[in-house]
C-alpha atoms as an extended CHARMM CRD file, in Angstrom:
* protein
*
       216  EXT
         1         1  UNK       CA            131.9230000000       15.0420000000       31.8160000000  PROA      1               0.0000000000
         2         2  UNK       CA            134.8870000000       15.1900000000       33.9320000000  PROA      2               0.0000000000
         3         3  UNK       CA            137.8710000000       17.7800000000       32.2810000000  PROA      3               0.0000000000
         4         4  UNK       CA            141.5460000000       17.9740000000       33.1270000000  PROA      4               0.0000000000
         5         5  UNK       CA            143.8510000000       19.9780000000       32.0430000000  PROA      5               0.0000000000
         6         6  UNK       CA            147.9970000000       19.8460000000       32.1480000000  PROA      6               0.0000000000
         7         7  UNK       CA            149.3030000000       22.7470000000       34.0790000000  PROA      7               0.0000000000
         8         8  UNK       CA            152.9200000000       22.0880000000       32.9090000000  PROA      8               0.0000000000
         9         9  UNK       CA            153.7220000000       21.1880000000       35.9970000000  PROA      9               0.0000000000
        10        10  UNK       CA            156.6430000000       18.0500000000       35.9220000000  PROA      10              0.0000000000
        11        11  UNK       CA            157.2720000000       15.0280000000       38.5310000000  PROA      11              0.0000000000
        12        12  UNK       CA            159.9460000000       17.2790000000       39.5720000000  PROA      12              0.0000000000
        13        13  UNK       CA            157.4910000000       19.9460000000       40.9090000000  PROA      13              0.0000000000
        14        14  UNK       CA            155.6870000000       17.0890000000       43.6100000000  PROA      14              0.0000000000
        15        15  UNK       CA            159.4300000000       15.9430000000       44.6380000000  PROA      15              0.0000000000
        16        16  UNK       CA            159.2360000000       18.4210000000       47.7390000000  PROA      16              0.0000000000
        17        17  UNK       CA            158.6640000000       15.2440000000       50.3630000000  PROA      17              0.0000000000
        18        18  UNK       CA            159.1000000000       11.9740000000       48.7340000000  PROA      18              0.0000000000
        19        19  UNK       CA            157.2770000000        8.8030000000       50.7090000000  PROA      19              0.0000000000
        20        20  UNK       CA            160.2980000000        5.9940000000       50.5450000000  PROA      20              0.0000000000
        21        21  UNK       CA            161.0510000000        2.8300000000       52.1570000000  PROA      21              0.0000000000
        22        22  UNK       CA            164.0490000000        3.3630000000       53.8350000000  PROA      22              0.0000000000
        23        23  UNK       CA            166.7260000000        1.3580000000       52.3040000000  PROA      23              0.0000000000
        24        24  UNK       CA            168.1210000000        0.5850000000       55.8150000000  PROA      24              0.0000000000
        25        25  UNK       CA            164.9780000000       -1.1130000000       57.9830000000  PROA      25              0.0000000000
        26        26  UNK       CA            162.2450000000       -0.8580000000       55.3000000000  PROA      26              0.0000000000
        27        27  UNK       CA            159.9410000000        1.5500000000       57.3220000000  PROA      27              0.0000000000
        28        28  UNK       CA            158.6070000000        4.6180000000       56.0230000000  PROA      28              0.0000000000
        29        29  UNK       CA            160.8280000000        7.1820000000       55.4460000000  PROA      29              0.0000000000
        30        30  UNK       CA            160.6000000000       10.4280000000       53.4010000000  PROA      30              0.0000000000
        31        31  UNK       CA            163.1610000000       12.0210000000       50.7170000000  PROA      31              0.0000000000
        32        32  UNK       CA            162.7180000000       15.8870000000       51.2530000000  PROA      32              0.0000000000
        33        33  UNK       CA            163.2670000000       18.9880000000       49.4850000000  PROA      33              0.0000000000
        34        34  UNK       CA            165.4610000000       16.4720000000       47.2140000000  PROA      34              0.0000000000
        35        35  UNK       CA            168.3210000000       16.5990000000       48.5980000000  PROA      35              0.0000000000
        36        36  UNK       CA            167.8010000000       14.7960000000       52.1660000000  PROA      36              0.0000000000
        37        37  UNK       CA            166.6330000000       10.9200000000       53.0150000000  PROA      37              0.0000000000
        38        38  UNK       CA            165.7740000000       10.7280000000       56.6130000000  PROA      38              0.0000000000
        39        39  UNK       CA            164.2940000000        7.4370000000       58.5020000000  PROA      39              0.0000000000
        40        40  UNK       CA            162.3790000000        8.2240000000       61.8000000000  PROA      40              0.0000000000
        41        41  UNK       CA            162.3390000000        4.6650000000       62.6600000000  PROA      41              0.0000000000
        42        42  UNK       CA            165.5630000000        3.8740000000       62.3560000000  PROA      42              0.0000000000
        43        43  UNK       CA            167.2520000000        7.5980000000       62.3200000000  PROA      43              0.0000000000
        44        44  UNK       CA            169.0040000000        6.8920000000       58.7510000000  PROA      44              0.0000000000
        45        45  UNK       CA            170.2670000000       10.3540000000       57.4580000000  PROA      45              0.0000000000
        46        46  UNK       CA            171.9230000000       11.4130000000       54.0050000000  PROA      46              0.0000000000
        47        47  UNK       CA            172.2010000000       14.6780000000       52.8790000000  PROA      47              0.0000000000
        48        48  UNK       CA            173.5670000000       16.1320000000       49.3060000000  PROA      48              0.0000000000
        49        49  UNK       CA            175.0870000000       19.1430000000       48.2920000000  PROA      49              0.0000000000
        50        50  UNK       CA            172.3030000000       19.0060000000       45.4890000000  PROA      50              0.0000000000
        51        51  UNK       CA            169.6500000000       17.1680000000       43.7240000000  PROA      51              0.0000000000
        52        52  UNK       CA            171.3720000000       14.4350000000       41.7420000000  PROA      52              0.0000000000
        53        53  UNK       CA            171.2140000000       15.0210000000       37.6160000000  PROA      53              0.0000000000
        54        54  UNK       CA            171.0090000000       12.1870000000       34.6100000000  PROA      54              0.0000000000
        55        55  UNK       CA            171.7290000000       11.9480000000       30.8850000000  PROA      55              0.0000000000
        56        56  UNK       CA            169.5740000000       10.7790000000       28.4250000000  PROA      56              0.0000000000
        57        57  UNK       CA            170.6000000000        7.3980000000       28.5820000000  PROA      57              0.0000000000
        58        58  UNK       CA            169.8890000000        7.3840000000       32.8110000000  PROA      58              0.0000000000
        59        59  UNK       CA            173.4600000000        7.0870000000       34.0570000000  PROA      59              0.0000000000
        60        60  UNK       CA            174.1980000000        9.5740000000       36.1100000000  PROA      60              0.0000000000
        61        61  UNK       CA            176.0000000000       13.0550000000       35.7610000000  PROA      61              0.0000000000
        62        62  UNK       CA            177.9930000000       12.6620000000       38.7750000000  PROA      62              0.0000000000
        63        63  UNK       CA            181.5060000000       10.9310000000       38.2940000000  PROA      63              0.0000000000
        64        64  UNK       CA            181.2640000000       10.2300000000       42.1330000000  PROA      64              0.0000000000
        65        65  UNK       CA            181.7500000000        6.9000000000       44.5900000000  PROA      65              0.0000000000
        66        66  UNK       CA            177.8900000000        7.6800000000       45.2720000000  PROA      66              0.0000000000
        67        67  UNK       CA            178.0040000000        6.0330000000       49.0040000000  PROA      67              0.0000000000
        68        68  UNK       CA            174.3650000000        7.9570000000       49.1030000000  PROA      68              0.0000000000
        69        69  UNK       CA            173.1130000000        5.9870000000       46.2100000000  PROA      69              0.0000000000
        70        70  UNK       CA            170.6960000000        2.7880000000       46.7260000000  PROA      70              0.0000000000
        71        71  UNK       CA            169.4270000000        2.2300000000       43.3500000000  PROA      71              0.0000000000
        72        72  UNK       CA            170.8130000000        0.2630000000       40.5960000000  PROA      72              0.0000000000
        73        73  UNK       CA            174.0620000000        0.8390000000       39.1510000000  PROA      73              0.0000000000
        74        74  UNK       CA            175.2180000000        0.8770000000       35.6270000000  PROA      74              0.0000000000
        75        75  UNK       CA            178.8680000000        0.6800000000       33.9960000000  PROA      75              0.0000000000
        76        76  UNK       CA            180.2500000000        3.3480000000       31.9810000000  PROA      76              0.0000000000
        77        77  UNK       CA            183.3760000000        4.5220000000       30.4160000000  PROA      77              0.0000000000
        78        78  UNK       CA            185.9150000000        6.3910000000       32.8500000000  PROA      78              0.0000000000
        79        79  UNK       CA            186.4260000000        9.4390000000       30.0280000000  PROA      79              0.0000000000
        80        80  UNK       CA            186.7150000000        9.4310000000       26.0960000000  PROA      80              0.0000000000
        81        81  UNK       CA            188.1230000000        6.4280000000       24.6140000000  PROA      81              0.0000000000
        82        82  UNK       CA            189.2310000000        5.9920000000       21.2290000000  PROA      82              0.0000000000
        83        83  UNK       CA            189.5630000000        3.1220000000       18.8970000000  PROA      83              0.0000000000
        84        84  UNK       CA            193.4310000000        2.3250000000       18.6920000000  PROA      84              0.0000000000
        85        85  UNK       CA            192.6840000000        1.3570000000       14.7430000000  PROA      85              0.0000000000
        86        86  UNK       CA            190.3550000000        3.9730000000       13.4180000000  PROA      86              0.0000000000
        87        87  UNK       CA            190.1890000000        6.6950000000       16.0110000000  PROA      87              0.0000000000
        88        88  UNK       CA            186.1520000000        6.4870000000       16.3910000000  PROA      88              0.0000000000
        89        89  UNK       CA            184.8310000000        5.8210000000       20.2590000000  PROA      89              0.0000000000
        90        90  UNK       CA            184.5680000000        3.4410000000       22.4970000000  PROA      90              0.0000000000
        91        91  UNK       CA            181.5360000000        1.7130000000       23.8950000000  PROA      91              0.0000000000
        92        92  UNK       CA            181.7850000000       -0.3640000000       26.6650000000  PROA      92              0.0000000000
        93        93  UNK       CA            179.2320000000       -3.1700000000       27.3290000000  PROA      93              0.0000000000
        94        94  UNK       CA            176.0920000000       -1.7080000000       29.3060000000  PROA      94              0.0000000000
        95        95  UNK       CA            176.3100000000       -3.9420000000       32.4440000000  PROA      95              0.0000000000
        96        96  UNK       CA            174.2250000000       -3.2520000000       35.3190000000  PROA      96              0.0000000000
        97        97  UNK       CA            174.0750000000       -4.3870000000       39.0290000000  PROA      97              0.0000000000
        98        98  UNK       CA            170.6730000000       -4.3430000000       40.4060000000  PROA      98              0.0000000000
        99        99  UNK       CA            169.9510000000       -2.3370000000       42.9940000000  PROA      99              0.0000000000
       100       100  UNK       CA            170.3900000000       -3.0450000000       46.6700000000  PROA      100             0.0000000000
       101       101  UNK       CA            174.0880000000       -4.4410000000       45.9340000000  PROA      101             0.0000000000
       102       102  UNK       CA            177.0740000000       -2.2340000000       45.0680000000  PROA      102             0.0000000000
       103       103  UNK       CA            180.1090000000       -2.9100000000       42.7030000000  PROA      103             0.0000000000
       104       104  UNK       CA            183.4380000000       -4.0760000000       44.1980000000  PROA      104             0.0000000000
       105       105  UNK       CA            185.2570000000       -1.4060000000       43.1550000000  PROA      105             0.0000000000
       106       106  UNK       CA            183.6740000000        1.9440000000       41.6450000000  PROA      106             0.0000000000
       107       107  UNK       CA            186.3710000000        2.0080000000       38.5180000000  PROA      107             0.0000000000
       108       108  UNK       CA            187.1760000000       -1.3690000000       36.4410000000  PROA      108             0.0000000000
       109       109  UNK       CA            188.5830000000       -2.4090000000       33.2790000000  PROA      109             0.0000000000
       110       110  UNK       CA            186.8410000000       -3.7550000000       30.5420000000  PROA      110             0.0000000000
       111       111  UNK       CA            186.4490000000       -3.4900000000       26.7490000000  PROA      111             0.0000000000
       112       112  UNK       CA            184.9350000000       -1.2420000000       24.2510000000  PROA      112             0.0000000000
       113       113  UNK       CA            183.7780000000       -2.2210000000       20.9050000000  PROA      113             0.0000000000
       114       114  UNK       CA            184.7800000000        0.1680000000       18.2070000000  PROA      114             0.0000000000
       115       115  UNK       CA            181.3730000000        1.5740000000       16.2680000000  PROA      115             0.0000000000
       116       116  UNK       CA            183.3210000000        2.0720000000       13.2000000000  PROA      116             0.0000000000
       117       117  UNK       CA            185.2870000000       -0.9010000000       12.4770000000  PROA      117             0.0000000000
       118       118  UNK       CA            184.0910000000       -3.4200000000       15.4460000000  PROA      118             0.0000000000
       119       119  UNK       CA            187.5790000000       -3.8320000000       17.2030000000  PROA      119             0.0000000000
       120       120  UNK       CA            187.6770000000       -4.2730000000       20.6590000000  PROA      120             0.0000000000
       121       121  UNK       CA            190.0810000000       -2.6370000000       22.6930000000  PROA      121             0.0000000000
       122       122  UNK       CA            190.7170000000       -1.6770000000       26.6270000000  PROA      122             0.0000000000
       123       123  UNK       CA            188.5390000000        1.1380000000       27.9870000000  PROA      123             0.0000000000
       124       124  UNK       CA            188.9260000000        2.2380000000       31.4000000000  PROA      124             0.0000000000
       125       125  UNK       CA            184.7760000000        2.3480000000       33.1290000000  PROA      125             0.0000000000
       126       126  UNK       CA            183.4250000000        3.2660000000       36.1440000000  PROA      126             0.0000000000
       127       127  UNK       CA            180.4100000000        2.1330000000       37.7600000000  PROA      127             0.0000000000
       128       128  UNK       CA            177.7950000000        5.4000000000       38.3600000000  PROA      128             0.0000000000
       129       129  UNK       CA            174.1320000000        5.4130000000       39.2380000000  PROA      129             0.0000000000
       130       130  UNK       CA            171.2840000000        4.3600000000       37.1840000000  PROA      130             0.0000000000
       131       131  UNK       CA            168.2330000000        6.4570000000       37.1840000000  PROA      131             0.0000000000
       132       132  UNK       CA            165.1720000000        3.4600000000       37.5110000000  PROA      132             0.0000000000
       133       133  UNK       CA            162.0910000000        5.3830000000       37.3480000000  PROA      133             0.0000000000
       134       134  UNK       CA            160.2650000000        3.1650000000       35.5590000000  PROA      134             0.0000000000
       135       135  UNK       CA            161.0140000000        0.4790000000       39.0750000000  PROA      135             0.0000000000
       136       136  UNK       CA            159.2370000000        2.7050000000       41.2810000000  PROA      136             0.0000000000
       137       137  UNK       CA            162.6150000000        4.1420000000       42.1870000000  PROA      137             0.0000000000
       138       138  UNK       CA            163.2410000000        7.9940000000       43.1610000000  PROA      138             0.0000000000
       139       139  UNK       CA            166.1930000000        9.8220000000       41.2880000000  PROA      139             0.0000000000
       140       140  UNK       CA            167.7430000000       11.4870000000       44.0260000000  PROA      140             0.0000000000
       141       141  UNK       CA            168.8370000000        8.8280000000       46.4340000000  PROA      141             0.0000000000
       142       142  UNK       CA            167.4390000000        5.5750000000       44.6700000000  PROA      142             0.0000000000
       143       143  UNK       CA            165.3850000000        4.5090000000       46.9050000000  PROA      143             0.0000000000
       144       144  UNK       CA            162.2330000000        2.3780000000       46.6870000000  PROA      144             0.0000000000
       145       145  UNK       CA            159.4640000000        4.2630000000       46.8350000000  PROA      145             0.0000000000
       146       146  UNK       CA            156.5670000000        3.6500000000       49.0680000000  PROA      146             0.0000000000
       147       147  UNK       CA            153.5540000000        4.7360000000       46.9100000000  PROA      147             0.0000000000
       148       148  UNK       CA            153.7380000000        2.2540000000       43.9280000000  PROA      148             0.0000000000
       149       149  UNK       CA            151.3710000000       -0.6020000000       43.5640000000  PROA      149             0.0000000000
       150       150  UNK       CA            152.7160000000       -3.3090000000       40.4830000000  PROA      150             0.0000000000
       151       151  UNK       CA            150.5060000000       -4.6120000000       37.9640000000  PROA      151             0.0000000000
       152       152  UNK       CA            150.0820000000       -6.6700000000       35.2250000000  PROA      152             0.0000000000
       153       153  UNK       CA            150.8430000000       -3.5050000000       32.5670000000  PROA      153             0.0000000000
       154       154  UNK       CA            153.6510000000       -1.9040000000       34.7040000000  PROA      154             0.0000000000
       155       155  UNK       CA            154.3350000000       -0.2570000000       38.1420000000  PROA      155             0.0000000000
       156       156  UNK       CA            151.7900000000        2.5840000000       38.9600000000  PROA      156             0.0000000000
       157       157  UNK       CA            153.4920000000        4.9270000000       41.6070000000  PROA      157             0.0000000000
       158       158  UNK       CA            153.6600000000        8.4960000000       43.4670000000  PROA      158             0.0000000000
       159       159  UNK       CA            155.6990000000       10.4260000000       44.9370000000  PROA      159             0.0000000000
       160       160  UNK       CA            152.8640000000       11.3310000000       47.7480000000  PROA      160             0.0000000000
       161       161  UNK       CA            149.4610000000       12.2710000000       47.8280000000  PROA      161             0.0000000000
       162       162  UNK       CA            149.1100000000       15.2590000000       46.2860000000  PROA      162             0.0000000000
       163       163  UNK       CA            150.9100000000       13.1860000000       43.3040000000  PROA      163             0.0000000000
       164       164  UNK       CA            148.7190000000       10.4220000000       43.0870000000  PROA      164             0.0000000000
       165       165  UNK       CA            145.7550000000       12.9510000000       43.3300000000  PROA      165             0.0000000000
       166       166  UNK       CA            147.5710000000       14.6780000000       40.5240000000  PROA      166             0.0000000000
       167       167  UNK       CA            147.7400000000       11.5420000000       38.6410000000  PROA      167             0.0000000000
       168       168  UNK       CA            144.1110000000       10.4500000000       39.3520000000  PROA      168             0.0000000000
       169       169  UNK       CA            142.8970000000       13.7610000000       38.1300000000  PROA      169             0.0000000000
       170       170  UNK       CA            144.4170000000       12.7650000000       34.9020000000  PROA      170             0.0000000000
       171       171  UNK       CA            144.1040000000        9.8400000000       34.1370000000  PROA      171             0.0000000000
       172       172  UNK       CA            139.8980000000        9.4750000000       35.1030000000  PROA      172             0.0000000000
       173       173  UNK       CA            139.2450000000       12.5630000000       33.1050000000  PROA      173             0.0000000000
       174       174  UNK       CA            137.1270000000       12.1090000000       30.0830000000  PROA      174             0.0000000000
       175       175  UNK       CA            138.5540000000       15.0330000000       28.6880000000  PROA      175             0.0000000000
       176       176  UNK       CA            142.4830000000       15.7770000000       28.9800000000  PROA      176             0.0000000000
       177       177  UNK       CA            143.7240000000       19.0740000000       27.8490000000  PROA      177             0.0000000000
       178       178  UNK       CA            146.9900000000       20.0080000000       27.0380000000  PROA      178             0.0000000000
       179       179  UNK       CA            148.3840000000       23.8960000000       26.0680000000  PROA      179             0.0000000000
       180       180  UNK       CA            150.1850000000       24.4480000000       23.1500000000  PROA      180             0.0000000000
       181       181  UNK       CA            153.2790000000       25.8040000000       25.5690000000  PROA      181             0.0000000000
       182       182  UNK       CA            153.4220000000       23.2650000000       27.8460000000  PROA      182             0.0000000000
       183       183  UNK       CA            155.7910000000       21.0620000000       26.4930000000  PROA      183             0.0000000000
       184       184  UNK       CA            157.2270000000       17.2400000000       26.0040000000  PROA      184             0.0000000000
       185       185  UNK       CA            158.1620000000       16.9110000000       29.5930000000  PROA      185             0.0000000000
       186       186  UNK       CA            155.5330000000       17.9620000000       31.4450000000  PROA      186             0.0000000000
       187       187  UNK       CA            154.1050000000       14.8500000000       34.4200000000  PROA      187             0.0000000000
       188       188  UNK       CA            151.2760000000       14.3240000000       31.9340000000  PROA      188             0.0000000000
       189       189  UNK       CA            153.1720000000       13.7860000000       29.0340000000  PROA      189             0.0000000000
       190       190  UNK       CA            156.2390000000       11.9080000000       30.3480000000  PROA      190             0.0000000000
       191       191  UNK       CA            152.9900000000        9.3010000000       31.4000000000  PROA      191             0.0000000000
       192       192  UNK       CA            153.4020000000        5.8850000000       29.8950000000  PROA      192             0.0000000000
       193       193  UNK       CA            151.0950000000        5.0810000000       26.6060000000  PROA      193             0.0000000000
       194       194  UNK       CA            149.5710000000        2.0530000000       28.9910000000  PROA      194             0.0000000000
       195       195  UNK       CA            148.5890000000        4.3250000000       31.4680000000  PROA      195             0.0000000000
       196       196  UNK       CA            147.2090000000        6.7520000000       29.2300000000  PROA      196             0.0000000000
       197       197  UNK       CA            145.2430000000        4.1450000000       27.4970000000  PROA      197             0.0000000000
       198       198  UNK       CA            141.0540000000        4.0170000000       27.8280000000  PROA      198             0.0000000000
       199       199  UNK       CA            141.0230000000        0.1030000000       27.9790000000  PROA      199             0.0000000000
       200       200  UNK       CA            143.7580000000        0.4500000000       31.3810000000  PROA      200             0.0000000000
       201       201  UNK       CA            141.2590000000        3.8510000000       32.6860000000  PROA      201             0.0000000000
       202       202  UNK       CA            139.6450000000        1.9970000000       35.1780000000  PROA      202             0.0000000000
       203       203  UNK       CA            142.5350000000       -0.4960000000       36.4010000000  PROA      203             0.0000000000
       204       204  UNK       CA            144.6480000000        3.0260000000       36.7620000000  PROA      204             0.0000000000
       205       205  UNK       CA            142.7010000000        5.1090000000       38.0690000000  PROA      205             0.0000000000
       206       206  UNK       CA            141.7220000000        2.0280000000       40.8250000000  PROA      206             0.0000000000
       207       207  UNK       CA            145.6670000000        2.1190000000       41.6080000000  PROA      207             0.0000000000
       208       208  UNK       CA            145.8390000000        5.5490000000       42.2880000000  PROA      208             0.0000000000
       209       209  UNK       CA            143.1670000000        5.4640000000       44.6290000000  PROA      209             0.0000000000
       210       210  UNK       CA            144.6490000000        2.6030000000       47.0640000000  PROA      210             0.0000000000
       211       211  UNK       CA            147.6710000000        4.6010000000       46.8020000000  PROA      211             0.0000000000
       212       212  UNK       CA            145.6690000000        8.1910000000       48.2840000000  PROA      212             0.0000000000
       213       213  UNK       CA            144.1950000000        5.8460000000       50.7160000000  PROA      213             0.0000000000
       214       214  UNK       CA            147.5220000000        4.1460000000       51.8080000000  PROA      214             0.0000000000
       215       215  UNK       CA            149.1470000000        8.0480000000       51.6760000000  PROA      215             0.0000000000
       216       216  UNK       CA            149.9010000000        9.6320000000       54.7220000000  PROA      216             0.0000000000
């Protein structure tokens, strides 16, 4: 019987050198230390102050132009907006450009629906990035990455091989472990139910290991 047991480590902890495809020429490029994308193939390099943060709801924290960004975008308001009626806030529409394409302008106009009475009234939005985790998508530039193999229950990917070995480790154990301090947001428990799931073991766990193999 094969035993695993959750560390408490998170994603976060493997982010140290990120396998991408660079968003420029497609080759293999790497995302390191979180905070730099570089491209030997094509010498693409970005560099941030810091590792980008998101809310809750995956837009992100920054109020910025994000030229560094090559994810998906999503529209959000400018500031707080209040109902001219009632006084409650404003929601604007969630819109979203995919990624790979960039809004027109990084601040629009649009309108916000009221969630106390339902009026709709101008709201000054901005455009900001959209964390896309769940597209095989790193949070701190938004690129693609290039461990992640799609299937017919949802994208399996890694951040590199010690990841996917991480992963693996998991997910073929016949007996999972978890502390009672470790915590909701630990890699192993932020894992999909589908992945998780003994029916899906074998397909996963398959997935993983064509990623180790394609790892570098």
């Amino acid at each position: 019987m094969t035993r695993s047991r959750d560390d408490g480590a998170g994603t976060q902890d493997f982010a140290d050198d990120i396998a991408v495809l660079c968003p420029r020429c497609g080759a293999l490029a790497h995302v390191l230390a979180r905070t730099r994308l570089t491209c030997p193939a094509c010498s693409l390099h970005q560099t941030r102050p810091r590792p980008r943060l998101f809310a809750a709801d995956g837009a992100s924290l920054e109020r910025t132009a994000a030229p560094d960004w090559h994810g998906p975008f999503v529209q959000i308001a400018a500031g707080p907006a209040r109902c001219s009626r009632c006084g409650n806030g404003l929601s604007p529409p969630r819109r979203v450009i995919a990624a790979g394409k960039r809004p027109d302008n990084m601040t629009d106009a649009g309108e916000g629906r009221c969630a106390g009475c339902g009026e709709d009234s101008p709201v000054e939005t901005l455009w900001t990035p959209l964390l896309a985790a769940a597209q095989g998508r790193e949070p701190y530039f938004g690129t693609r990455l290039y461990l992640l193999e799609e299937t017919g229950r949802g994208v399996v990917w890694a951040y590199n091989r010690r990841h996917a070995q991480a992963l693996l480790d998991w997910i073929a154990a016949d007996l999972r472990e978890r502390g009672p301090s470790t915590g909701a947001r630990t890699m192993a428990a932020m894992l999909p139910g589908w992945m998780k799931a003994a029916r899906n073991r074998d397909a996963v766990a398959k997935s993983l290991n064509r990623l180790i193999d394609q790892s570098v």
